[in-house]
DSSP file (Angstrom, degrees, kcal/mol; ACC not computed):
  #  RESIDUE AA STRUCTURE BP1 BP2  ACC     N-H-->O    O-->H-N    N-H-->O    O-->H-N    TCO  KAPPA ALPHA  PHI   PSI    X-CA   Y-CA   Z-CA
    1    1 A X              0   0    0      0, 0.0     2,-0.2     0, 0.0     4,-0.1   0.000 360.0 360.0 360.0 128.7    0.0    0.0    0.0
    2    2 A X    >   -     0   0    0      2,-0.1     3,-0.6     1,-0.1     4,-0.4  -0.525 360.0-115.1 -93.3 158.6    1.4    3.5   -0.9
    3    3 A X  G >  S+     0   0    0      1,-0.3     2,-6.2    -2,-0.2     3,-2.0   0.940 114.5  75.4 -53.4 -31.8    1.1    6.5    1.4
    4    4 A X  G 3  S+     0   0    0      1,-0.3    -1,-0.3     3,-0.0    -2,-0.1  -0.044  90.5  76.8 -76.9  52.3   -1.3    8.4   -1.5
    5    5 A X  G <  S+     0   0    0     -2,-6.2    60,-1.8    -3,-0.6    -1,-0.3   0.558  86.2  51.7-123.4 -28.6   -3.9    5.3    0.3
    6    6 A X  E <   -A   64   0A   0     -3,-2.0     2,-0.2    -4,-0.4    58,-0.2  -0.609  67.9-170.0-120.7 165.2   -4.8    6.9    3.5
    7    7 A X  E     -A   63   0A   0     56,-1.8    56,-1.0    -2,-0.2     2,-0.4  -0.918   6.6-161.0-155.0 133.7   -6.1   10.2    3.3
    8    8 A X  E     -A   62   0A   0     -2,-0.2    54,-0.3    54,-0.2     2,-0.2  -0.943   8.3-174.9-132.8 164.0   -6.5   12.0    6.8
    9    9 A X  E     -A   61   0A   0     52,-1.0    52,-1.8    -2,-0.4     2,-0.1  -0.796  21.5-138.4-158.1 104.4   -9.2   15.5    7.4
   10   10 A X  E     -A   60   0A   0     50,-0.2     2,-0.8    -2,-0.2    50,-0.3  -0.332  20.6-130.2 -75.6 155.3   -9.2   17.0   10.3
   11   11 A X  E     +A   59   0A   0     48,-2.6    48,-0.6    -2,-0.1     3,-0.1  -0.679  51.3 116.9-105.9 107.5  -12.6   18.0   11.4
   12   12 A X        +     0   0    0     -2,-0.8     2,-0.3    46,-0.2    -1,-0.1   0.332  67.9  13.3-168.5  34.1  -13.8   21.3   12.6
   13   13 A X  S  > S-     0   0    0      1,-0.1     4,-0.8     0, 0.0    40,-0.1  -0.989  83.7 -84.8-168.7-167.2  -16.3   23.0   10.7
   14   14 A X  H >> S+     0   0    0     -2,-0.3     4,-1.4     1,-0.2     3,-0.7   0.867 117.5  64.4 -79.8 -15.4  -18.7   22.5    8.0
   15   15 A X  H 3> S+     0   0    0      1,-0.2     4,-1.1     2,-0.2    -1,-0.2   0.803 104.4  49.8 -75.3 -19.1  -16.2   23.2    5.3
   16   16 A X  H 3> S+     0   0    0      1,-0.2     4,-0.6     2,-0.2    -1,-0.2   0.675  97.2  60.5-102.7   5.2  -14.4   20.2    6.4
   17   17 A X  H <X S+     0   0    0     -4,-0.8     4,-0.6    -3,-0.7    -1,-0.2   0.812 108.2  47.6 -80.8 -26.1  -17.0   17.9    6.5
   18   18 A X  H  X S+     0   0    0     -4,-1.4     4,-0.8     2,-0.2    -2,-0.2   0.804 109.1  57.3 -70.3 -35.4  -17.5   18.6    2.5
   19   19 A X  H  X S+     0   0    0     -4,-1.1     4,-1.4     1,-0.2    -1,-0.2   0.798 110.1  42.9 -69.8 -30.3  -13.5   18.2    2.2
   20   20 A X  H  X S+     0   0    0     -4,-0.6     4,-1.0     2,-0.2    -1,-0.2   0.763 111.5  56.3 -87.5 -26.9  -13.9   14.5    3.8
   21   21 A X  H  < S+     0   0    0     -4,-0.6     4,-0.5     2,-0.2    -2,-0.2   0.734 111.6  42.6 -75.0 -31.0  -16.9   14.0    1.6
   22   22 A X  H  X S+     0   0    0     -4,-0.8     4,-3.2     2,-0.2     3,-0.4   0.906 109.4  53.1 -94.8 -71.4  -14.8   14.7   -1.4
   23   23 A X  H  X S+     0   0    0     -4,-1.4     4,-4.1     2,-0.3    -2,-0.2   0.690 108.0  52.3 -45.0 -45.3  -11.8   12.9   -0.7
   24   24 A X  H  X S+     0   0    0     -4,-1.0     4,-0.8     2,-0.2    -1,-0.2   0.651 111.6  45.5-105.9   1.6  -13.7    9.5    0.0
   25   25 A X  H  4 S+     0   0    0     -4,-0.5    -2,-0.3    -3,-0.4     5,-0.2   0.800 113.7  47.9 -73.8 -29.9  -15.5    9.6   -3.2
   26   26 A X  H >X S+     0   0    0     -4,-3.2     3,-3.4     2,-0.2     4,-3.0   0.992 116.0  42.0 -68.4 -55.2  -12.5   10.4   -5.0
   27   27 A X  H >< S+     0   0    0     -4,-4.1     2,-1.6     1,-0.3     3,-1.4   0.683 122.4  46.3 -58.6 -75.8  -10.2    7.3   -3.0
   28   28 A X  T 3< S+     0   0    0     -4,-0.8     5,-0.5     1,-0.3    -1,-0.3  -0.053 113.5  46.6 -86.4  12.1  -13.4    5.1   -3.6
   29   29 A X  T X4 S+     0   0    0     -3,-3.4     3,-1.7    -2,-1.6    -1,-0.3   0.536 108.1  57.0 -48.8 -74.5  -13.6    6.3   -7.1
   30   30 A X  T << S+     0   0    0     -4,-3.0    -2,-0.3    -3,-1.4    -3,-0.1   0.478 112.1  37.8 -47.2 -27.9   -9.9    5.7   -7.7
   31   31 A X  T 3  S-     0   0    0     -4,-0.5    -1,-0.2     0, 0.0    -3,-0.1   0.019 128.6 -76.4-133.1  35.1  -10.0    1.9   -6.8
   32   32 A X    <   +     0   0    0     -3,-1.7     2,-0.2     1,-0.2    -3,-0.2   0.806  64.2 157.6  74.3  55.5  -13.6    0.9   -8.4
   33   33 A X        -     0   0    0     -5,-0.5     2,-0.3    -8,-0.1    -1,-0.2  -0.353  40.4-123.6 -26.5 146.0  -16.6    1.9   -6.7
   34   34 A X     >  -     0   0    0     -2,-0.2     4,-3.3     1,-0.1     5,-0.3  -0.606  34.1 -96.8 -90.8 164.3  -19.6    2.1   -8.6
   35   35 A X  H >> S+     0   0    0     -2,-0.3     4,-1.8     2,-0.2     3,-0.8   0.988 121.2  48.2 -48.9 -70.5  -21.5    5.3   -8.6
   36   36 A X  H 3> S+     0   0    0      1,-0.3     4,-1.1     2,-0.2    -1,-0.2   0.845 112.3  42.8 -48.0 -54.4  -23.9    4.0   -5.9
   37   37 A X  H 3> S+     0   0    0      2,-0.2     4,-1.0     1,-0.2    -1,-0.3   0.719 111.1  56.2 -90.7 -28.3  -21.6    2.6   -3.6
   38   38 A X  H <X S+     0   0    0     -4,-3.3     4,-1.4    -3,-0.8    -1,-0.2   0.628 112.5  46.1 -77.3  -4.1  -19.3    5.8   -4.0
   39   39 A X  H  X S+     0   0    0     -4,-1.8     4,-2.2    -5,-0.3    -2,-0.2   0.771 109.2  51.2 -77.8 -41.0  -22.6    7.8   -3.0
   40   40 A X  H  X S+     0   0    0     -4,-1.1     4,-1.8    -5,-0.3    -2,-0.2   0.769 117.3  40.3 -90.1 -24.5  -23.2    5.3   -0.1
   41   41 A X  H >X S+     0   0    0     -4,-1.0     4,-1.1     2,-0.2     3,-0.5   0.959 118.6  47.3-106.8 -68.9  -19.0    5.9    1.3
   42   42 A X  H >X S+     0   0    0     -4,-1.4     4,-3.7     1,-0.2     3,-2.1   0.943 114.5  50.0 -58.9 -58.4  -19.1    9.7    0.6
   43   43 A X  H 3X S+     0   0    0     -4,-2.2     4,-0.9     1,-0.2    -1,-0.2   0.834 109.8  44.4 -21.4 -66.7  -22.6    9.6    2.4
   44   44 A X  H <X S+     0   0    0     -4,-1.8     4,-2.1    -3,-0.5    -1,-0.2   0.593 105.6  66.2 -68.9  -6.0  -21.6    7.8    5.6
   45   45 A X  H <X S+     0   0    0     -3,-2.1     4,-3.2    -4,-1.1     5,-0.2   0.947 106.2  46.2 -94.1 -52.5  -18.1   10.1    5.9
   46   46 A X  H  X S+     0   0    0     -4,-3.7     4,-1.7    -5,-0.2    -1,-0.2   0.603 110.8  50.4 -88.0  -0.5  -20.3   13.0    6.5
   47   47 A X  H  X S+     0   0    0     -4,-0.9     4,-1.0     2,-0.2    -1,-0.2   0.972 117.4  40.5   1.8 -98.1  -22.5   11.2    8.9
   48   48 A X  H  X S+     0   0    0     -4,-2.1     4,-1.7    57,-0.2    -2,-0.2   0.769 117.2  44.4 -37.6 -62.3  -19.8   10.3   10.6
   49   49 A X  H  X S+     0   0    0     -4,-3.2     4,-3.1     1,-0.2     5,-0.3   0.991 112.4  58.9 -58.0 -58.2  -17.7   14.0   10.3
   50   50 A X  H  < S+     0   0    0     -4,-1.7    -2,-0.2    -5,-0.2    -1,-0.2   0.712 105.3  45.9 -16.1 -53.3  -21.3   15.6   11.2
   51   51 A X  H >X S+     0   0    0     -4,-1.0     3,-2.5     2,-0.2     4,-1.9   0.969 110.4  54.7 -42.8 -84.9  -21.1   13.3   14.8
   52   52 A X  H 3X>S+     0   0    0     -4,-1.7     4,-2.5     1,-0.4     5,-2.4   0.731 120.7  31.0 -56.8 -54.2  -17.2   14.6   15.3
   53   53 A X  H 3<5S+     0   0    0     -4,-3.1    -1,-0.4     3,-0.2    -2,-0.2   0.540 118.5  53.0 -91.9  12.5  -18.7   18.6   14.9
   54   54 A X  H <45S+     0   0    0     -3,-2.5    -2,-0.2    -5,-0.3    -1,-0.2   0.824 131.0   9.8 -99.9 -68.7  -22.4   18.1   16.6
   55   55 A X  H  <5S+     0   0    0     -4,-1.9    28,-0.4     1,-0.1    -2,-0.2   0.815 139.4  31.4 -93.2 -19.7  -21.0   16.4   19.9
   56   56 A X  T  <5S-     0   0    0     -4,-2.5    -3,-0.2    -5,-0.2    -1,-0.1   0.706  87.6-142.4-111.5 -20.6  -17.2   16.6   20.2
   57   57 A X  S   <S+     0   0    0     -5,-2.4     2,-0.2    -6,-0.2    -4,-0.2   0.157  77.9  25.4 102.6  -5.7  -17.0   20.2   18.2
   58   58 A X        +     0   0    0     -6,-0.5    23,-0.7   -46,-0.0     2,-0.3  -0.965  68.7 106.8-172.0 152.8  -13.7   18.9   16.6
   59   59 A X  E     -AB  11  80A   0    -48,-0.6   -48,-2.6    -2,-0.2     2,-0.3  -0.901  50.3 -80.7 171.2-132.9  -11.6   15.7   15.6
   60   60 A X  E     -AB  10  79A   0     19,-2.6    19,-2.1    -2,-0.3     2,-0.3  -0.928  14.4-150.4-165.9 157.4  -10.6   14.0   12.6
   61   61 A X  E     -AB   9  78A   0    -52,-1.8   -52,-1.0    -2,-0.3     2,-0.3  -0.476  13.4-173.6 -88.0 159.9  -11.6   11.2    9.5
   62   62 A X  E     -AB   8  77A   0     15,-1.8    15,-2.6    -2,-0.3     2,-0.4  -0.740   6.0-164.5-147.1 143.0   -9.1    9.1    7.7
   63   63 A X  E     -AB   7  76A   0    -56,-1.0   -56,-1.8    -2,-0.3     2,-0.3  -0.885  11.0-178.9-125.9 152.4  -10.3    7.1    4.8
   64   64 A X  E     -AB   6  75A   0     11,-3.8    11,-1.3    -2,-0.4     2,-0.8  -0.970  32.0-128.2-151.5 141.0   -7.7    4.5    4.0
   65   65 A X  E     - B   0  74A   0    -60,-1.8     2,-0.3    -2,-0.3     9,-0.2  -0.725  43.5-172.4 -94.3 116.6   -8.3    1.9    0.8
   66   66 A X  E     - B   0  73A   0      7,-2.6     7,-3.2    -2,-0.8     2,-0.3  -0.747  23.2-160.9-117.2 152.7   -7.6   -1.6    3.0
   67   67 A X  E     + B   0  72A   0     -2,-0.3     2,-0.4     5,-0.3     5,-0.2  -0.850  21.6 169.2-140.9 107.6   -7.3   -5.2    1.6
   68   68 A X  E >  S- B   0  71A   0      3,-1.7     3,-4.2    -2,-0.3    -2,-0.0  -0.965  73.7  -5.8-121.4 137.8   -7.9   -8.0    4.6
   69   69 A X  T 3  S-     0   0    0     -2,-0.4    -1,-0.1     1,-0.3     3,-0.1   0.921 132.0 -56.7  59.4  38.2   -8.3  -11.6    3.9
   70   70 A X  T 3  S+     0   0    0      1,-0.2     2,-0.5    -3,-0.1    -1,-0.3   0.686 109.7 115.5  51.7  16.8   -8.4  -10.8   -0.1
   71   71 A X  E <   -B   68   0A   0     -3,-4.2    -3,-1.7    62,-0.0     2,-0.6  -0.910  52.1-157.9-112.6 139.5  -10.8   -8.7    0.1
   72   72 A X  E     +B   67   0A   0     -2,-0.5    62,-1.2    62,-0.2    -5,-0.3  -0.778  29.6 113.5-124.4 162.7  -10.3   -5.1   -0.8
   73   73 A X  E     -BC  66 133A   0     -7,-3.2    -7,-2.6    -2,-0.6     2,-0.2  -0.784  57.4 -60.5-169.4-176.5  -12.5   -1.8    0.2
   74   74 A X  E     -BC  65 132A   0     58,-1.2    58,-4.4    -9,-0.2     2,-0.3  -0.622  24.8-153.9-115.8 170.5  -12.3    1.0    1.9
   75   75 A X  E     -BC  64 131A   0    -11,-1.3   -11,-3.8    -2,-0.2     2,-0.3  -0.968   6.9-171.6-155.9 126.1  -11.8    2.0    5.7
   76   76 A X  E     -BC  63 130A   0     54,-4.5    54,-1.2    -2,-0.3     2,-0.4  -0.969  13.2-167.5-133.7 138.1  -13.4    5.8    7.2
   77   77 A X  E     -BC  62 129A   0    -15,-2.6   -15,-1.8    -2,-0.3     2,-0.3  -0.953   3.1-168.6-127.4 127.5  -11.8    6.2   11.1
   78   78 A X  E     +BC  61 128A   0     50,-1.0    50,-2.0    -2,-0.4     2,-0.3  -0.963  10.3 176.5-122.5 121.2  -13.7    9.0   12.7
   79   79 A X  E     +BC  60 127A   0    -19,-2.1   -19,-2.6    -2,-0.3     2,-0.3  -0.711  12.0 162.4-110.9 150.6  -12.1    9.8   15.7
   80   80 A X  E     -B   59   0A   0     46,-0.7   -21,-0.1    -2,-0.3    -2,-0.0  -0.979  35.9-138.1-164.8 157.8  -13.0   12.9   18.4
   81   81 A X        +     0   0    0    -23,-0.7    44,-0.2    -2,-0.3   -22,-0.1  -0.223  67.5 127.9-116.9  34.8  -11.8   13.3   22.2
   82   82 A X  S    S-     0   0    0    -24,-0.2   -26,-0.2    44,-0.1    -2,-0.1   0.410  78.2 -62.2 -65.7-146.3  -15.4   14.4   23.0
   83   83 A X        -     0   0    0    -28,-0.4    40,-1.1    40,-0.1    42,-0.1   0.565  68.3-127.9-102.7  32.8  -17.7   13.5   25.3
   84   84 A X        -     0   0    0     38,-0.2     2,-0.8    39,-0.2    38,-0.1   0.240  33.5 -70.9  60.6 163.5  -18.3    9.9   24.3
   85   85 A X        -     0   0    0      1,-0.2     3,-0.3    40,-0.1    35,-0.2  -0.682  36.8-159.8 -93.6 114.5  -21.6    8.1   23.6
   86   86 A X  S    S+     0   0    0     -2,-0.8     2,-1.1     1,-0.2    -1,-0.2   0.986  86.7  14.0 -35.1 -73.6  -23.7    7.6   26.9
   87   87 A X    >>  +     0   0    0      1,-0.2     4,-2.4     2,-0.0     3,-0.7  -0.756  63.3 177.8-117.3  90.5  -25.8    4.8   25.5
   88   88 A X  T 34 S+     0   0    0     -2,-1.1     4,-0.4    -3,-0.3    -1,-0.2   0.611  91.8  57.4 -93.1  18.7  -24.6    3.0   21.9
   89   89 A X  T 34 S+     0   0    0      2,-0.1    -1,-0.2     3,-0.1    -2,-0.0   0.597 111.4  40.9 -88.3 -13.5  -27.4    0.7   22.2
   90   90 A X  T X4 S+     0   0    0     -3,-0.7     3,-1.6     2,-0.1     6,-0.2   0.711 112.9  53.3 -95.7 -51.1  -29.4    3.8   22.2
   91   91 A X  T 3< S+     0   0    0     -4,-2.4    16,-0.5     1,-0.3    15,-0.2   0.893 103.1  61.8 -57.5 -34.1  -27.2    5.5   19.5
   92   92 A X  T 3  S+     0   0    0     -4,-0.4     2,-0.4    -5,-0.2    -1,-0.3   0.374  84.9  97.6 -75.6  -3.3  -27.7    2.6   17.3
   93   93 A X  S X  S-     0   0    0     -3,-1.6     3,-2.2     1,-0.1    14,-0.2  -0.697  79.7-109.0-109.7 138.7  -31.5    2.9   17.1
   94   94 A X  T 3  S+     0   0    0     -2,-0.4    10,-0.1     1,-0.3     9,-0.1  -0.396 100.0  14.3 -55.3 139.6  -33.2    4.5   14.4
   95   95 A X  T 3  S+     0   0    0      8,-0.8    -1,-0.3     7,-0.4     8,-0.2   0.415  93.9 125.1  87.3   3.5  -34.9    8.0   15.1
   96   96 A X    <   +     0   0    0     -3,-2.2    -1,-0.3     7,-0.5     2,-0.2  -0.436  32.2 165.3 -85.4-176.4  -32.8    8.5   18.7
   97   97 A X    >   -     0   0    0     -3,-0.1     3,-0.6     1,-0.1    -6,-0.0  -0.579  41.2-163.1 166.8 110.1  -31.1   11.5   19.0
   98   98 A X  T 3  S+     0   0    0     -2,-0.2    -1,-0.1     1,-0.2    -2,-0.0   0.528  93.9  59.4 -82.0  -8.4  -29.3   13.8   21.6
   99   99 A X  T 3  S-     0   0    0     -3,-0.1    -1,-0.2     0, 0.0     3,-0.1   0.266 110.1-109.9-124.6  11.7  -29.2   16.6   19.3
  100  100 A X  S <  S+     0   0    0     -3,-0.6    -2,-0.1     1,-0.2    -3,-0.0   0.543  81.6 128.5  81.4 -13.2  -32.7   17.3   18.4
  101  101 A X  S    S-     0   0    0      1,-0.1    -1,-0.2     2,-0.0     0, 0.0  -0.004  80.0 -87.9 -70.1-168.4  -31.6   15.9   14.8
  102  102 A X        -     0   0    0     -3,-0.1    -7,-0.4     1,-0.0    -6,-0.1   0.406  51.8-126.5 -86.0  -2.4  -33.3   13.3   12.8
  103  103 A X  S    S+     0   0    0     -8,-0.2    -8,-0.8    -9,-0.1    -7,-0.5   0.821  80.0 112.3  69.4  21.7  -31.4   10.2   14.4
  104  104 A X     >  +     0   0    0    -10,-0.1     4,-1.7    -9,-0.1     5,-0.2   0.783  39.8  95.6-107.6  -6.8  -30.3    9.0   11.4
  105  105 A X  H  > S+     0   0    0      3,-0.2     4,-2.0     1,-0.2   -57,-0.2   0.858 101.9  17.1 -46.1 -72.9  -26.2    9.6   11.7
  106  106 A X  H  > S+     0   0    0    -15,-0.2     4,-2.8     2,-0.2    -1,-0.2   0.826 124.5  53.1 -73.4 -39.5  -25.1    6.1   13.0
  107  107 A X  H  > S+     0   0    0    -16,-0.5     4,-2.7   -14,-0.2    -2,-0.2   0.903 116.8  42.9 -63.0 -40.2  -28.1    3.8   12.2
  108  108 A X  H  X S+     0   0    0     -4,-1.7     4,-2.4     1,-0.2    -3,-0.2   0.996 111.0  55.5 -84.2 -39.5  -27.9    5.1    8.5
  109  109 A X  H >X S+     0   0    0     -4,-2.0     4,-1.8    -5,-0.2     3,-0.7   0.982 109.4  45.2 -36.2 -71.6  -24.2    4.8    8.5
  110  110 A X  H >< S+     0   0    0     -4,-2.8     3,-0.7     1,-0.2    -2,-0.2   0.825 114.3  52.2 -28.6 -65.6  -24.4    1.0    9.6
  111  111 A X  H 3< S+     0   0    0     -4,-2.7    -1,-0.2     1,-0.2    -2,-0.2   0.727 110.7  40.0 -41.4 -49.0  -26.8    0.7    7.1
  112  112 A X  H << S+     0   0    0     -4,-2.4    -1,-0.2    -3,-0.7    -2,-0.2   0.927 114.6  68.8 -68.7 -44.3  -24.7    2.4    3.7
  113  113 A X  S << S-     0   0    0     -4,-1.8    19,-0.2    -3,-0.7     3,-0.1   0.322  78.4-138.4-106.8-162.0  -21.3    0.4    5.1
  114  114 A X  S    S+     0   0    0     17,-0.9     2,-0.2     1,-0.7    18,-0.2   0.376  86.7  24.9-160.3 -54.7  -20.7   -3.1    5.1
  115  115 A X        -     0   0    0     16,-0.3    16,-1.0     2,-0.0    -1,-0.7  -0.739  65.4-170.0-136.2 171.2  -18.8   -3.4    9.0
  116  116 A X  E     +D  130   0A   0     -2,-0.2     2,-0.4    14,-0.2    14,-0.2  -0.620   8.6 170.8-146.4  76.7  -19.3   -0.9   12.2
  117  117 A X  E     -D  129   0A   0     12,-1.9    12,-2.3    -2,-0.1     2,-0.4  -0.909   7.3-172.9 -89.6 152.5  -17.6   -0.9   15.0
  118  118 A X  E     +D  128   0A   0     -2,-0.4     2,-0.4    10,-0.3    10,-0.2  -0.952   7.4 177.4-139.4 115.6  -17.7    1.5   17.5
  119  119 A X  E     +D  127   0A   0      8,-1.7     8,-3.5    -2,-0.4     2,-0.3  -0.993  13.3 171.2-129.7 115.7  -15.4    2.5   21.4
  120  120 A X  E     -D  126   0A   0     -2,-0.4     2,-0.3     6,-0.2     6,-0.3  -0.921  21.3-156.4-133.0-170.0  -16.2    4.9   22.9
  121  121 A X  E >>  -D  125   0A   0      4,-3.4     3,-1.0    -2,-0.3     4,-0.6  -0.903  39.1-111.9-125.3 143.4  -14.9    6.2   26.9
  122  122 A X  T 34 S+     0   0    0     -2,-0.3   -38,-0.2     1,-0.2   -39,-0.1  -0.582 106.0   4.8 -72.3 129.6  -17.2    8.5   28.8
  123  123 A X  T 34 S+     0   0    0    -40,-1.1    -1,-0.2    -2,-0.3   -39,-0.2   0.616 121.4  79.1  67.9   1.1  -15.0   11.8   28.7
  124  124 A X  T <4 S-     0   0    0     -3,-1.0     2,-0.3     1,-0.2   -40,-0.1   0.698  94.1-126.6-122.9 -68.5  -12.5   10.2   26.7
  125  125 A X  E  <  - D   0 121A   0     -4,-0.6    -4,-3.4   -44,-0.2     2,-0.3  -0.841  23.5 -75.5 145.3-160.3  -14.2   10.4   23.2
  126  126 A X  E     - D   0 120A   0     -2,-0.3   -46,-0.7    -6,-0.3     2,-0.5  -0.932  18.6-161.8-130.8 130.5  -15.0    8.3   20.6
  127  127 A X  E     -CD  79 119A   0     -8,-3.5    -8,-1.7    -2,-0.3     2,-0.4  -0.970  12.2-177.5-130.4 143.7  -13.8    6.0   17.3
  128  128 A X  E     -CD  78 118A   0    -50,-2.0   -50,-1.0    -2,-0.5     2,-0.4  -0.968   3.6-169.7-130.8 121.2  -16.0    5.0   15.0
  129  129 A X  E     -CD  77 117A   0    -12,-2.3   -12,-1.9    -2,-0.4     2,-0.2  -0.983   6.9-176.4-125.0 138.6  -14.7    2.6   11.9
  130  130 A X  E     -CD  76 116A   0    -54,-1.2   -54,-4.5    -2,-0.4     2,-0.3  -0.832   4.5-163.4-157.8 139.9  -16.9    1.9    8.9
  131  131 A X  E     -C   75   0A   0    -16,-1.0   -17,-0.9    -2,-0.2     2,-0.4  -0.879  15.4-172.2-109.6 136.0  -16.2   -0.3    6.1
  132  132 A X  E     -C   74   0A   0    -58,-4.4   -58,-1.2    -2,-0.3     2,-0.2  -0.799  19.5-147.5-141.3 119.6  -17.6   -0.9    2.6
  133  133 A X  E     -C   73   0A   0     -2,-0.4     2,-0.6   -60,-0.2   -60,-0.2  -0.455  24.4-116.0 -51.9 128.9  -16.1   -4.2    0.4
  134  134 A X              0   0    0    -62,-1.2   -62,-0.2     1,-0.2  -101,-0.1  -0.815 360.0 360.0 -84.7 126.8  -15.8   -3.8   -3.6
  135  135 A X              0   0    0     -2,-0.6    -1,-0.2     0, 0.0   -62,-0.1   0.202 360.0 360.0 -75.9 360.0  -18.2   -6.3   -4.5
């Protein structure tokens, strides 16, 4: 893998949530996405950057183009030292929402991505890593 693979954005306004948006249609352009699926990756990075500036007010993305087990796709790390998520059983649910939004941030993410995981620490902050496979 060459460094031009990982892509990193720090997050801390709206301008940069568009920059992150940009960046992981282009790598997921750039190593054969379809239209749809580069819709569905650009989509969930601003989900995700959206989180980083809603609750933790700052932090950062990295998309990196991964190959495990022969398969290869892309890989979005959204990372924040905010105030972590209270409840991810809660977070996870369609229509909840600490922020008076539409609830759709993490649930729709899962949904567009392939894999999920999420740690986060009360006080500590939060990492969230979302996968999508080239089919």
């Amino acid at each position: 893998m060459n460094n031009n693979s990982v892509t990193c954005v720090a997050i801390g306004s709206e301008g940069d949530i568009v920059e992150a948006r940009q960046k992981g249609r282009e790598l997921s352009k750039q190593i054969g996405f379809g239209l749809t699926d580069q819709a569905r990756i650009a989509t969930g990075i601003s989900e995700l950057a959206r989180n980083i500036l809603l609750y933790a007010g700052s932090g950062q993305v990295i998309i990196n183009i991964v190959e495990i087990e022969g398969r290869r796709g892309i890989e979005i790390m959204a990372q924040d030292q905010g105030p972590g998520i209270m409840s991810l059983e809660q977070a996870l649910t369609d229509g909840f929402s600490t922020s008076r939004g539409l609830g759709v941030g993490l649930p729709g993410t899962k949904r567009l991505m392939d894999e999920l995981y999420i740690e986060s620490t009360f006080n500590q902050g939060t990492v969230v890593i979302a996968r999508k496979w080239i089919n």
